[in-house]
C-alpha positions in Angstrom: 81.4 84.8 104.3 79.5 85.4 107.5 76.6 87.4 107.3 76.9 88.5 111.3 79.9 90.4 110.5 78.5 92.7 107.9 75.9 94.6 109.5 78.3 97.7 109.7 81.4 98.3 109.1 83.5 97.4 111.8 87.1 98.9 112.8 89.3 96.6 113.6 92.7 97.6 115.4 95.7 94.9 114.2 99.2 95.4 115.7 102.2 93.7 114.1 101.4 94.7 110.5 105.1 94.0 109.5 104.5 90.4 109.7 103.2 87.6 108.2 100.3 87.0 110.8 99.0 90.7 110.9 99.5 91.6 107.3 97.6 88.7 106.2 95.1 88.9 109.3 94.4 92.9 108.0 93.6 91.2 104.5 91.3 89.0 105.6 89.4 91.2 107.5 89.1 93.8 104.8 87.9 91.0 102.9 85.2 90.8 105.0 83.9 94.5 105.3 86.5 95.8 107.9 88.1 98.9 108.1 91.5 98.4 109.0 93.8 100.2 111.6 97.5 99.1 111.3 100.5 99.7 113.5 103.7 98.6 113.9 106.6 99.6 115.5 108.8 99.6 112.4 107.6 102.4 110.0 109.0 100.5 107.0 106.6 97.7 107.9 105.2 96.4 104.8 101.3 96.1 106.1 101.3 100.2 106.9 101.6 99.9 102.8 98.3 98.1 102.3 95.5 100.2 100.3 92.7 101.4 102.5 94.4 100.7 106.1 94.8 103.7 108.1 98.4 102.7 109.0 100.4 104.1 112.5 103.9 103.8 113.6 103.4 102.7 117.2 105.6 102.4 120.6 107.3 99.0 120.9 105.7 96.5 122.8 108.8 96.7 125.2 108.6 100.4 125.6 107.4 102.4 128.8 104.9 104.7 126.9 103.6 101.5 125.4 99.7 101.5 127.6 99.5 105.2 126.9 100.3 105.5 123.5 98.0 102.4 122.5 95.3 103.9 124.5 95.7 108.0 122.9 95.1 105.9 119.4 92.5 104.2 121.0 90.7 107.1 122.1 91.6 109.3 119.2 90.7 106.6 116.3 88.0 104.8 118.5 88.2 101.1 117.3 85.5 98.8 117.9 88.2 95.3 118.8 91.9 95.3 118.7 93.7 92.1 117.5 97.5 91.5 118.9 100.0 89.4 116.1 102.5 90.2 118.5 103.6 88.2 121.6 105.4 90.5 123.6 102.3 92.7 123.7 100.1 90.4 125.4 100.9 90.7 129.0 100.2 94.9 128.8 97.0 94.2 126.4 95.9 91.8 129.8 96.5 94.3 132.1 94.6 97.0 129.6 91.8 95.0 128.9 89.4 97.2 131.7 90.7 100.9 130.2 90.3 99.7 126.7 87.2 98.3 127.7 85.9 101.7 128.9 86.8 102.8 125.5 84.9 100.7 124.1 87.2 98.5 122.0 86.5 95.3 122.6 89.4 92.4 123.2 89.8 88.6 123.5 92.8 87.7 125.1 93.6 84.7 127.7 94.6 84.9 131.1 97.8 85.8 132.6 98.6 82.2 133.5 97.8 81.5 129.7 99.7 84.3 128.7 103.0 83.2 130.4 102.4 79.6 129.2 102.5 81.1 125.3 105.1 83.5 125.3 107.4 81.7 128.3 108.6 78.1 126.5 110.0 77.0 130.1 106.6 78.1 131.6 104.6 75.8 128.5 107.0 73.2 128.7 106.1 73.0 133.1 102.5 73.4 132.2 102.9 70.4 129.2 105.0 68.2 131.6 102.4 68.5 134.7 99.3 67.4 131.9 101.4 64.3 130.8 101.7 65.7 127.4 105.1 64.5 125.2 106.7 67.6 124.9 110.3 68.2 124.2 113.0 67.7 127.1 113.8 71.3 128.0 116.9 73.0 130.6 117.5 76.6 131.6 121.4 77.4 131.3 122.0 76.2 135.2 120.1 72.9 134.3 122.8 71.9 130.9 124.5 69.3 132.9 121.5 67.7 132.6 121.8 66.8 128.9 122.7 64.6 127.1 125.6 65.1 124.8 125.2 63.0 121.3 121.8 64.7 120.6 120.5 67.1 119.0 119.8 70.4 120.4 118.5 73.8 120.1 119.4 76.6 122.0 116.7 79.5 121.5 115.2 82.5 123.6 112.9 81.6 125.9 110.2 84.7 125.3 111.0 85.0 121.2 109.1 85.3 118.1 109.6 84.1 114.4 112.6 81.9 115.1 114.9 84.4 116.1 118.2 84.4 117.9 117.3 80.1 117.3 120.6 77.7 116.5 121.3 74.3 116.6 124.3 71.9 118.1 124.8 69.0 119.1 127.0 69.0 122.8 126.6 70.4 126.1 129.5 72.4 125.5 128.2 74.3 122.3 125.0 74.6 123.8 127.1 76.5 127.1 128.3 78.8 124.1 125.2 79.1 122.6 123.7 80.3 125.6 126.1 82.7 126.0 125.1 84.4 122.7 121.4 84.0 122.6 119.4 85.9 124.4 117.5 84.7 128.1 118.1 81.0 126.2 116.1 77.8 126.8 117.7 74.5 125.4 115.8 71.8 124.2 116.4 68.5 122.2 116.2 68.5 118.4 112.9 66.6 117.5 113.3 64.3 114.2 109.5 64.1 112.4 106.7 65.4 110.5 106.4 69.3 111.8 102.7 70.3 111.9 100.5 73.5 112.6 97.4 73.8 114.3 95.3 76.5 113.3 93.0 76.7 115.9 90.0 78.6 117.2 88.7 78.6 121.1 85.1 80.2 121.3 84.3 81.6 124.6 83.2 78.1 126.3 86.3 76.1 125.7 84.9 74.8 122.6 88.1 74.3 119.8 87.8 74.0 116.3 91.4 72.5 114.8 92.6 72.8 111.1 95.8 70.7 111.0 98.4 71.8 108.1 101.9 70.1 107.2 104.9 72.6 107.4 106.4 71.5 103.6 108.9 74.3 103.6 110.0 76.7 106.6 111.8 79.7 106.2 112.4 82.0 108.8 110.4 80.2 111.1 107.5 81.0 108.9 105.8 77.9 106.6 105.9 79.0 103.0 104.6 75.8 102.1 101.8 73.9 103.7 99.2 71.3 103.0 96.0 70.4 105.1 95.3 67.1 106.7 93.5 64.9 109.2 95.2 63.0 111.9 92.6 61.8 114.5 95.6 61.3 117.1 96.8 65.2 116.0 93.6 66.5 116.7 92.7 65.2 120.1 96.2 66.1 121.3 96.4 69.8 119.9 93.1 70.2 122.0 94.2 68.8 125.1 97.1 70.8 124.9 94.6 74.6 124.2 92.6 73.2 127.3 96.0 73.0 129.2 97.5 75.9 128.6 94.1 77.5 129.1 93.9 79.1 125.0 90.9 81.5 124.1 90.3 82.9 120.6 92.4 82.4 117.3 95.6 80.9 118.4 98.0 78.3 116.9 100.0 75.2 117.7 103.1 73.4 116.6 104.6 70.0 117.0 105.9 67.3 115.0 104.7 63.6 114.0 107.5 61.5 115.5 107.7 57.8 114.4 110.5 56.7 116.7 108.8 57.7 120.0 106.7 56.1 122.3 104.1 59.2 122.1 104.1 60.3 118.5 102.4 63.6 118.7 105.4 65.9 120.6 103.5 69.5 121.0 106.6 72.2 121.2 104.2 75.7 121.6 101.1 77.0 121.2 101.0 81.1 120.1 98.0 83.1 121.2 97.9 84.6 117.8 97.1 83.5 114.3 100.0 81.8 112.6 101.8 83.7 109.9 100.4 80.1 107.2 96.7 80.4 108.5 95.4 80.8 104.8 95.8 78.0 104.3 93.2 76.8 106.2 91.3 79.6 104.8 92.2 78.2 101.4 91.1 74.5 102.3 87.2 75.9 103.5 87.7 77.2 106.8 86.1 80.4 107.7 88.5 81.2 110.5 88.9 84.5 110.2 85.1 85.6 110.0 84.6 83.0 112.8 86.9 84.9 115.0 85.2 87.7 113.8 82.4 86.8 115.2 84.0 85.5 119.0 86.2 89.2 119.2 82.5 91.4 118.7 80.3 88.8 120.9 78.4 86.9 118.2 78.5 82.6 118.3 81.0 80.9 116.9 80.1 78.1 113.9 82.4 75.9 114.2 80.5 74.1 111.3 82.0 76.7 109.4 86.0 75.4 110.3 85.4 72.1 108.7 87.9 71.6 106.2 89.6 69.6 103.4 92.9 68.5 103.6 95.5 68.0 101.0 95.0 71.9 100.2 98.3 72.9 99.6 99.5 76.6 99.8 102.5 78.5 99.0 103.2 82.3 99.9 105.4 84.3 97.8 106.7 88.2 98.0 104.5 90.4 96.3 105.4 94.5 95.5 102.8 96.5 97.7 104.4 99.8 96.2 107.4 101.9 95.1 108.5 105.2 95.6 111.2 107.6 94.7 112.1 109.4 98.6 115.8 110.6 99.8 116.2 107.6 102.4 
């Protein structure tokens, strides 16, 4: 644990308690000395249930009272840092960072043109394409007659979260369905390979520290499964990718090992959030968390503290928080 962080005990604001990334993120950082405060939007969010977090049913990101609501809590519960799990929050949390700022809670979020390249996958895909990074082939519903049928695709949101609203086919013409039913859609072909995980941490000078984990078993869009490992090749491309979309802080990438293509090492996004699997970085000897600890409240970042081992495998599993007798 890192000694920096404990010299009081620092409140920590973490949206998205619901899921994986903030409910585990708010564990973490209790683990290290922090006094949680948790909001979500959804008031039967799991992570309002954990002990000792002071927990609050916020606006959605989406909502109009969104800025003002975040900043009365702000003001009312004076954090010292808030930490977003959630992507559709980032481009207010940007454009809040000076009035939270005066309130003293401190931030570390990218820049807008980071920002659209995280949460926009036609925006990463531009920004992957203009780097010469492999990245899969991607078309906007006008640009479909540009596929090619035979293949496999996936027809997804283009601004989503936790694999929602994601299908596969295999044609042009179910992907002009699909398109109809999904939500602002993006299609892209259907990579065949090894899908990895970047856990990744960005200190203030553009300096990233990588922890690579396998993605054993997905559900949900969320790895249940994973298992460390070093790839040399893996590495160097998860960073050039951080350094193109222009990442900061804890973030994480995805991509997948792909034997039967000229460029192996296809990157498909990069989140500017910790990933719903990071303990198991944690569990293989990275001290990712308390090193981002450390970036949010100013202190240096160690990245000789993110080495790591690999072939630490993890599995998550549904654990009972609490149970009540109510009328609803």
């Amino acid at each position: 644990m890192p000694t920096d962080v404990r010299k009081r005990p620092w409140r920590i604001l973490v949206t998205g308690v619901g899921g994986a990334p903030g409910f585990d993120l708010s564990r973490s950082l209790m683990r290290l000395g922090c006094h949680i405060i948790g909001t979500d939007a959804n008031p039967l969010a799991p992570g309002l249930l954990l002990p000792d977090i002071t927990p609050y049913t916020a606006v959605p990101a989406g909502h109009p009272d969104y800025g003002a609501d975040l900043l009365r809590l702000c003001r009312e519960l004076r954090p010292d840092a808030i930490v977003s799990t959630v992507e559709q929050e980032l481009p207010k949390l940007v454009a809040l960072r000076r009035p939270l700022a005066d309130l003293g809670v401190r931030t570390w979020l990218p820049d807008q043109r980071a920002v659209d390249a995280c949460t926009d996958k036609a925006a990463f895909h531009q920004v992957l394409t203009e780097h010469h990074i492999a990245t899969p082939r991607t078309f906007l519903p006008h640009e479909i007659d540009g596929v090619l049928d035979g293949h496999p695709l996936v027809v997804k949101p283009r601004r989503g979260q936790g694999a929602q609203n994601v299908r596969f086919c295999r044609t042009k013409d179910q992907a002009r369905v699909l398109c109809e039913l999904v939500p602002d859609p993006i299609v892209q072909e259907r990579l065949k390979g090894r899908e990895f995980t970047a856990d990744c941490l960005v200190d203030r000078s553009g300096q990233a520290s990588v922890i690579l984990r396998r993605r054993l078993l997905v559900k949900g869009g969320l790895a249940v499964v994973s298992s460390t490992f070093h790839h040399r090749k893996v590495e160097e491309r998860v960073k050039a990718t951080l350094a193109a979309v222009g990442a900061t802080g804890a973030c994480c990438v995805q991509g997948f090992i792909c034997e039967d293509r000229p460029q192996q090492v296809v990157m498909t996004e990069v989140n500017a959030r910790v990933a719903g699997g990071f303990p198991a970085s944690e569990a293989a000897g990275a001290d990712l968390v308390g090193q981002f600890l450390n970036g949010l409240l100013g202190l240096p970042v160690d990245h000789d503290r993110l080495q790591y081992r690999p072939g630490v495998r993890l599995a998550k599993y549904i654990e009972t928080l609490a149970a009540s007798e109510g009328t609803t």
